[in-house]
N, C-alpha and C positions, 0 to 999 in steps of 0.2 A: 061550110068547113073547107079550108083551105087542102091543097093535094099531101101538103107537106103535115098539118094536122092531121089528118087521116091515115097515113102511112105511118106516123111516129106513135099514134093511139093505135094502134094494128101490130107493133114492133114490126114493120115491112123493112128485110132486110136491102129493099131498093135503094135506101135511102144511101146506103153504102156503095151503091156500082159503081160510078164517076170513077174512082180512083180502089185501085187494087190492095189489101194490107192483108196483116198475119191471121186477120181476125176469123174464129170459125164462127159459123150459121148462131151457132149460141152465144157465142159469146158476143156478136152484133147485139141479138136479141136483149142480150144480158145489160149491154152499155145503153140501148134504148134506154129499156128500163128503169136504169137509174137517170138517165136522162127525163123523161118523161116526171118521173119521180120527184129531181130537182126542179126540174120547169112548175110544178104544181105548186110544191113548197114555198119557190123563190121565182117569182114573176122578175122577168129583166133580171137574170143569173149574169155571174160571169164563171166562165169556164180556165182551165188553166191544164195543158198537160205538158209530161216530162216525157221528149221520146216521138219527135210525130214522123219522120221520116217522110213520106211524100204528099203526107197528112191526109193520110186515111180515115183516122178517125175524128178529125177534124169536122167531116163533112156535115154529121148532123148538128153541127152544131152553128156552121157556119150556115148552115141553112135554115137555123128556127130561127124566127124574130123574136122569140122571149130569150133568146141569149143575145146579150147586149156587148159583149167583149169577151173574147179568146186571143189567149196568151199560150204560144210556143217558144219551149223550152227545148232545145237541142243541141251538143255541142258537134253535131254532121261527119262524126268519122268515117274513113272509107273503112276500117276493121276497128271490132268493138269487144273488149271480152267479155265471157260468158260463162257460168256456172256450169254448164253440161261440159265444160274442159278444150271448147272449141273456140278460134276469136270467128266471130260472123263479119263477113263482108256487104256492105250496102253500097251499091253503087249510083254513082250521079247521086251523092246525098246533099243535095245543097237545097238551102233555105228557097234562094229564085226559082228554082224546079216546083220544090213543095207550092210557093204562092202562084207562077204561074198553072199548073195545075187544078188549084182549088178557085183560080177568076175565071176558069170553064165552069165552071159550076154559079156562083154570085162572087159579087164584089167582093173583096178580101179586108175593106176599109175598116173593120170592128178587128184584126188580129194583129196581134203583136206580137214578133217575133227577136227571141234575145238567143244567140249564136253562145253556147257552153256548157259547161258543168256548173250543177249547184253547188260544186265543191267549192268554188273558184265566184258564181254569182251571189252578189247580194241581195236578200231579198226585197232591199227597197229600190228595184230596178220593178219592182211591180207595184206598180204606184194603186192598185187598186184591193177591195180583199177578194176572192173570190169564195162562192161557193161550192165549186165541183173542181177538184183534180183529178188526173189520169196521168199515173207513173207506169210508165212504158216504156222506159230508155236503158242504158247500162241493166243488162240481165247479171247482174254481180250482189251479194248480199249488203257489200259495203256500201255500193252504190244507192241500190234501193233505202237504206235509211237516212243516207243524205238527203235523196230525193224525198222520202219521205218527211223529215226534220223543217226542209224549204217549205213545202207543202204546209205546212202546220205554223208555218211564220206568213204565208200570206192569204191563210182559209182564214174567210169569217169565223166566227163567233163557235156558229152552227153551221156545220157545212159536212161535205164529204170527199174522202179521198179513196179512189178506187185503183188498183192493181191490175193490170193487165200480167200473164203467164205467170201465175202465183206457184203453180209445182216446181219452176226452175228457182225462185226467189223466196220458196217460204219460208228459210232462216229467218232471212233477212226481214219477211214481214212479222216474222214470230218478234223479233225482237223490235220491232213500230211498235207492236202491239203491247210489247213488254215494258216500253219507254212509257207509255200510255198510261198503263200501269204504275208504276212508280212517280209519274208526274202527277199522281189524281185527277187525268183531266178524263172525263167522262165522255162516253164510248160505246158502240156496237160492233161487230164486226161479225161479218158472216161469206160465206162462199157463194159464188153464181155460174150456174156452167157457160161454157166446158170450166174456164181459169180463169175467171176476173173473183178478185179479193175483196171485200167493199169496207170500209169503215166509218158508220156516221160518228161525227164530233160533237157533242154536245147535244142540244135537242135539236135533232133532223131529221124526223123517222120517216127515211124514206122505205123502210121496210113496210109501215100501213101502204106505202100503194098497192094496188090488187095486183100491178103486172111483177110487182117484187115478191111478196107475202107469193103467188103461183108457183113461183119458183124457187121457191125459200121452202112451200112444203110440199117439192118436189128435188128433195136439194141432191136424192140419191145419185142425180146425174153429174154432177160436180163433184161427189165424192167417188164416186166411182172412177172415173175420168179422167182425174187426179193421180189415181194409183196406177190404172193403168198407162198412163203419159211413162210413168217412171217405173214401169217392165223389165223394160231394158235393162236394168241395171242390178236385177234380181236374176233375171236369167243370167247373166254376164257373171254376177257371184256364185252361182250354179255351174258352173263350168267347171268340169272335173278335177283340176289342180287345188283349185279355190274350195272348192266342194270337201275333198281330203281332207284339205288344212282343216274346216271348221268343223266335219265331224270330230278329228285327232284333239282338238283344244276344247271341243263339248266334252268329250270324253274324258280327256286330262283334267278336268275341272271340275268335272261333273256336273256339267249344270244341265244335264240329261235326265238326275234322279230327281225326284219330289219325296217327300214322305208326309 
């Protein structure tokens, strides 16, 4: 068994050092796992994510030989807007940084890399279908279903599309989910800590893997995780002015009594 086999059947978050990204301990663990998961499923996978920035997350995938092609999607702004009401800065965001980067690691010769917005790309600039997406880019709700809609024009048949920081985005995945729905196209979707989203399309259960189904019925730490990410904004409504106003409009309203 190869080192790189052993660490990814282990979820060893090693696999990640090379290059630094947003990702916490879990949520590595989390992305293994469906990686692992797809690898099982789909010998010689192709990967696809929205969002790589210096392509962090990139790495395992660029390092298993059962993925045969990885496709990066990013339109490299220096400020990007964001649903917590902040624009984020990423600096040195260029495509050359990201590939030199990840040729410290292996050859780069299986990625392909398309500079934009899904708003603006077509999806037959992905000449291939894939089976695993990672939308990770534009933290905005509009954005996520665009990206999400791409996603769903160049995933195989059967395949998965997974969510990176799902508490900043979950309208916006609420409503993937919704489309999903109304398009009758058949679907799982579940949560993995800390915040990756997952949703298989059609029949892909990558849920039967053991390292998924472990953390599927242990899911308390992604829902827990989740609310507390977004504290802040409860205490922040709790602050004495705000506090006033909502008891005086509970009270005017009533919506204090039951009977």
């Amino acid at each position: 068994m190869s080192n790189f086999e052993q660490a990814i059947s282990n979820l060893d978050i090693k696999i990640f050092e090379r290059i630094k990204s947003q990702l916490s301990e879990n949520d590595k663990q989390s992305l293994l796992a469906c990686q692992l998961a797809v690898r099982e499923i789909s010998p010689d996978y192709k990967y696809l994510e929205i969002g790589s920035y210096l392509g962090g997350s990139i790495q395992p995938h660029l390092q298993d030989e059962k993925c045969v092609r990885v496709y990066s999607i990013d339109k490299r702004p220096l400020h990007q807007p964001d649903n917590r009401g902040v624009d984020y800065t990423y600096l040195n965001n260029s495509t050359a940084r990201m590939l030199e980067l990840l040729g410290e690691i292996a050859p780069t010769d299986k990625i392909k890399t398309i500079d934009g917005d899904t708003r603006q790309i077509k999806p037959s600039e992905v000449t291939e279908k894939m089976q695993m997406c990672l939308i990770d880019g534009e933290h905005t709700d509009a954005a996520v279903f665009s990206d999400f809609k791409f996603c769903l024009e160049i995933l195989a048949e059967n395949g998965a599309i997974v969510f990176h920081d799902a508490p900043i985005t979950y309208n916006g995945i609420s409503t993937c989910v919704e489309h999903l729905k109304q398009k009758g196209i058949k679907f799982r979707a579940y949560s993995l800590p800390d915040i990756v989203f997952a949703i298989e399309i059609g029949d892909f259960p990558m849920h039967k893997n053991a390292a998924i189904l472990d953390r599927l019925t242990n899911n308390h730490t992604s829902y827990l995780y989740s609310l507390q990410y977004n504290d802040y904004y409860r205490q922040f409504a709790n602050k004495k002015p705000f506090l006033l106003y909502r008891k005086f409009i509970t009270k005017w309203k009533g919506l204090n009594k039951f009977d």
